[in-house]
TIVEXDO-130238 format. One record per residue (C-alpha): x, y negated, z. Coordinates in steps of 0.2 Angstrom, whole numbers, padded with zeros to 4 digits, always signed. Each point is the difference from the previous one (the first is absolute). Layout:
<recs>
XYZ/...
</recs>
This chain:
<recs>
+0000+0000+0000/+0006-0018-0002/+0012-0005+0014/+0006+0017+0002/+0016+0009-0005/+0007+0016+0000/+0018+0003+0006/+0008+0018-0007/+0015+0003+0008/+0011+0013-0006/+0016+0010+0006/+0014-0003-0010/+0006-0010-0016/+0005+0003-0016/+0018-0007+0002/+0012-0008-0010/+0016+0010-0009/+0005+0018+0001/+0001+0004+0020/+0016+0007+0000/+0007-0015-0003/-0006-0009+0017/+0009-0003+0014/+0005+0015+0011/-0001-0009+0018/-0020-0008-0008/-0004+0019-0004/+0007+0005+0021/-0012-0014+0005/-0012+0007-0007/+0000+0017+0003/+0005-0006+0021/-0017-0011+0001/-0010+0017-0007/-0004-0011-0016/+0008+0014-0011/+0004+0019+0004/+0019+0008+0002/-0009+0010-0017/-0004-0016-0009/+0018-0007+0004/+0006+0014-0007/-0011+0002-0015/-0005-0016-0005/+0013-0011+0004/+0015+0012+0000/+0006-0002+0018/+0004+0014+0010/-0005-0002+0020/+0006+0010+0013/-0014+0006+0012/+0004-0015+0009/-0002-0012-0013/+0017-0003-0002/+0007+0001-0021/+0010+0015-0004/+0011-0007-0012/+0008+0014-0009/-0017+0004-0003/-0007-0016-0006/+0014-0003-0010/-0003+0017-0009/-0019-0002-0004/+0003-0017-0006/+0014+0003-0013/-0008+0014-0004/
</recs>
């Protein structure tokens, strides 16, 4: 009806660029304020993280040059 609206909020974004490309200690952040999972790190973004949420760097370094 007039002088209503309708607010959608969604989870997530689109994003901007390839996400293997962002910044490791951003992709940490993340993952440490339960915004991503230790899996989504991993998978989307290319991080590794320790159970702790620490990056495994041999790892990381591995699935991002791969």
């Amino acid at each position: 009806p007039s002088g209503e609206r309708v607010v959608i909020e969604m989870p997530g974004g689109g994003g901007l660029g390839d996400a293997k490309t962002r910044d490791p200690a951003q992709v940490v952040a993340d993952a440490r304020a339960g915004l991503i999972s230790i899996e989504a790190a991993h998978d989307q973004y290319g991080i590794a993280l320790t159970p702790e949420g620490d990056i495994d760097t041999a790892v990381t370094d591995q699935q991002r040059n791969a």
